[in-house]
N, C-alpha and C positions, 0 to 999 in steps of 0.2 A: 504494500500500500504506500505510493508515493504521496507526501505531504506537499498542503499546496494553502503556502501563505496568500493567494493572492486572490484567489474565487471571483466571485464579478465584478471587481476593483470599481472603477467609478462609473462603471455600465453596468449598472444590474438589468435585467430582461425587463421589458417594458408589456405587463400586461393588467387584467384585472381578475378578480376572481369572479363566483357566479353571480348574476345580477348585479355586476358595477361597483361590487366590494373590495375597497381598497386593504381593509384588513380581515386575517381572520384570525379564529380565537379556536385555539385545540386545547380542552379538555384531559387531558391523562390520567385516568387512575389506573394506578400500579395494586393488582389483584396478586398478592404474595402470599396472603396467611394461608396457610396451610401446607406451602413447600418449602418452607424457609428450614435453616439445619435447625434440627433437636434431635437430643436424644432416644425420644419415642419414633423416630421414623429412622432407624438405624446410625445415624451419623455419629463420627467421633467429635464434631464438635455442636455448639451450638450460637443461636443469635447471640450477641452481648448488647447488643445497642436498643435502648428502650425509654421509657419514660423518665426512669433515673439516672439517666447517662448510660457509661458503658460499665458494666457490670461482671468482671468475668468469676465465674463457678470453679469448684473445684473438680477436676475430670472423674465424669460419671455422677456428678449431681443436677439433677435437674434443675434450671431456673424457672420455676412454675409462675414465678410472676410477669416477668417475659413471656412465655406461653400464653396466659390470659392476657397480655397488653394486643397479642396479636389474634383471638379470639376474637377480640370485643372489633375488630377489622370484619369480620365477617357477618359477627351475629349483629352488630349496630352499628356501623359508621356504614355498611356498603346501602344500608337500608336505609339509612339517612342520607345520602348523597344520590340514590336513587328517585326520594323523594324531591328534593331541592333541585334536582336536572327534568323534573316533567312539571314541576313548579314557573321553571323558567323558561321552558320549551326549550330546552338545549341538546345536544346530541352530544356522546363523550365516547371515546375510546377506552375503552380497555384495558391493558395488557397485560394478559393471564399469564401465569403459568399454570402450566397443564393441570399437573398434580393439584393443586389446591383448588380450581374449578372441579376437577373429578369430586371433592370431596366436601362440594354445598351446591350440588346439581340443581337447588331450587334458583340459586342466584344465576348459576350461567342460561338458565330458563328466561327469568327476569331480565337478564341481560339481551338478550334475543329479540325477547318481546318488544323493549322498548325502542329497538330501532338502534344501538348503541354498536359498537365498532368491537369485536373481537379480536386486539390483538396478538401475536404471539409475545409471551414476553420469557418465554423456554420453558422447558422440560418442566424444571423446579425452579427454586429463585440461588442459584447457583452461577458460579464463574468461568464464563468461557475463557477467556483467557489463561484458564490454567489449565485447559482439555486438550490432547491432544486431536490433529486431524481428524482422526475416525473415529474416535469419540465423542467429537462435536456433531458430525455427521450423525453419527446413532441419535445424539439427543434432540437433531433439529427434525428428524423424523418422528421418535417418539412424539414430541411437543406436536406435531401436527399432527399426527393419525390422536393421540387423546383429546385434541381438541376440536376436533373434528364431529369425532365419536360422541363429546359433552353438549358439544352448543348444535349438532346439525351443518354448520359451516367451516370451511376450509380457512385458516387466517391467512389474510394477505399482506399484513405487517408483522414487524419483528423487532423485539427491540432486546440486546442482554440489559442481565445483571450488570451494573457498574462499565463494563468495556465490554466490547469484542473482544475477539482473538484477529490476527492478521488474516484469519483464513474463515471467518465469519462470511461477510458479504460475496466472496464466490460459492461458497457451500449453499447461501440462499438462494444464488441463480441456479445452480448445479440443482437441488432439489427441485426446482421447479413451483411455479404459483407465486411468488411472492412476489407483491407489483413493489412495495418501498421497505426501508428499514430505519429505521431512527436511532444509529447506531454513532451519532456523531452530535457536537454541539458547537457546530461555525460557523455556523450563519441565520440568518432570520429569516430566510425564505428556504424553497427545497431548492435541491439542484439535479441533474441526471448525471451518472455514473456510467460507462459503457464497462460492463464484467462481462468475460468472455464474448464480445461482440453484442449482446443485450442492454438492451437501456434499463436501466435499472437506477428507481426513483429514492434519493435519502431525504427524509424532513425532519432535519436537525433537531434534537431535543432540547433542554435547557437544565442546565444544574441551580440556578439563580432564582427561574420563578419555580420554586420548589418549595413543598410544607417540610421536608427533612431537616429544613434547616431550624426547626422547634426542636429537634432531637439531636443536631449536627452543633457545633461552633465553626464559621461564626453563625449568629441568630438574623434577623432581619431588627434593624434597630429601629424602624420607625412604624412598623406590626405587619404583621402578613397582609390584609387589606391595603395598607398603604403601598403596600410594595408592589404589590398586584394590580392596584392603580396608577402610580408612577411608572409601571412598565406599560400598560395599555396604553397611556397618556403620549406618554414618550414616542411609540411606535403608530400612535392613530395621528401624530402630527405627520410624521416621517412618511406613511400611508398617502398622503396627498400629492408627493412627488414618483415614490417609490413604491412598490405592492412590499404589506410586509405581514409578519406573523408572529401570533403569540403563542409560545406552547405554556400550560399553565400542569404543572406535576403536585399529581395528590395521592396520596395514600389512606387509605380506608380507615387505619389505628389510628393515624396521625388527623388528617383536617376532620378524619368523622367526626371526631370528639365535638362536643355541643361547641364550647368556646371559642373551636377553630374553623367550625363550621358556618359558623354565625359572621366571620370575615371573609369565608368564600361566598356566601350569599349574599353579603355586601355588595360584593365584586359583582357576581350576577344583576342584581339590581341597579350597577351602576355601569357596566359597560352592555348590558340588553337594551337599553335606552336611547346609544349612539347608532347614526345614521353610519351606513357603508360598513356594516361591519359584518364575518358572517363564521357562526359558531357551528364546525365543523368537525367531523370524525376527520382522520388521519387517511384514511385511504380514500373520501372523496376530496381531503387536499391532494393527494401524490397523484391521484387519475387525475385533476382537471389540470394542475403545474404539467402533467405529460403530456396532455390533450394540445393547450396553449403551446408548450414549444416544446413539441415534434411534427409541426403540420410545415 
């Protein structure tokens, strides 16, 4: 993978999105509970990072409070964030891992229903970049034949744990089906990749407008809501020159919780209001940025 400081340097592509929207707003919850490392699902190690900081156990003890911090992801924040996205009429992405949809079939139903974007987010909630070639391969299979099997549909986005591996994005063309991957964070719009002669669509993720960072240092010093505003703000000025894009990353443990959910509904209530804007899953951004320039 050659690195490339320069991406659309003072030309960025000149278009718009659907119906004349100069910006859009992607949604991401990251659906992890229930593949994440513990004990009880064989692994030698487990999560450490929770509500208390990072916490590490003594080997072979479970941390059960950990465990319920990423329960409570499943059995109420995914239910509350479900609620708050049909509230606002929004559409949001997904991105599963397999294993932990396999194991709250009522939610990847729910997820279906609503019209919401399934994406891959692997196997487990595990590190590709420490897998070797054909071990990635095995896992980019499993993750799509189970989630396949759970929701009825094939994903057609990808995103790892934390990195790639160098050999991530050909193994996704190699597999076959997958129109984009959000496997990068450099730019504000998508871009096309040609892998093995294939056009192949990335839409950059973001580590900044992120809820992790309640859990991570640093924190957001001026509160999640505001930062979520000064980022829309910022990029809806920018928007009238340039086509640009928000990715906004949440976690079911994390922004579910009443407190932090109550700033992402803020958000909803104040960026649903602005003209030209348009809140979109992740694979009808990467079809329409391929639609627009590959004609």
């Amino acid at each position: 993978m050659d690195r490339d400081y320069i991406g659309y340097g003072a030309n960025p592509p000149k278009f718009s999105w659907p119906e004349g929207a100069r910006l859009a707003v992607s949604l991401v919850v990251n659906y992890e509970e229930g593949s994440e490392y513990t004990l009880t699902s064989g692994d030698d190690r487990q999560e450490t990072l929770g509500e208390w900081g990072t916490k590490e156990f003594p080997p072979g003890v479970r941390n059960l409070a950990n465990e319920s911090m990423f329960e409570y992801g499943s059995r109420v924040g995914f239910w509350r964030l479900m609620d708050m996205f049909s509230k606002y009429e929004v559409p949001a992405t997904f991105g599963c891992c397999a294993v932990a949809l396999e194991k709250n079939p009522e939610a990847a139903k729910a997820i279906v229903s609503a019209g919401h974007e399934v994406c891959s987010h692997g196997y487990r909630w595990e590190e590709h970049f420490l897998m070797s070639e054909e071990q990635e391969r095995e896992r980019i299979r499993l993750a799509v034949e189970s989630l396949q099997k759970t929701t009825g549909e094939r994903p057609l986005g990808w995103y790892c744990r934390t990195a790639p591996s160098t050999n991530t994005r050909r193994l996704l063309v190699e597999e076959g089906g997958f129109v984009y991957d959000s496997d990068a964070y450099d730019d504000d719009i998508p871009y096309i990749q040609k892998v093995n002669g294939s056009p192949h669509v990335v839409v950059p993720y973001t580590g900044d407008v992120n809820d992790t960072h309640y859990w991570h240092s640093p924190g957001y010093e001026t509160g999640f809501f505001q930062y979520l505003k000064d980022s829309f703000d910022y990029l809806y000025e920018e928007s009238h020159r340039v086509p640009r894009m928000l990715s906004v990353g949440i976690h079911m443990r994390i922004a579910g919780r009443p407190g932090r959910a109550k700033a992402l509904a803020d958000f909803l209530e104040y960026a649903t209001t602005k003209r030209q804007v348009w809140f979109a899953r992740r694979i009808d951004i990467a079809r329409h940025f391929l639609e627009v320039n590959t004609q």
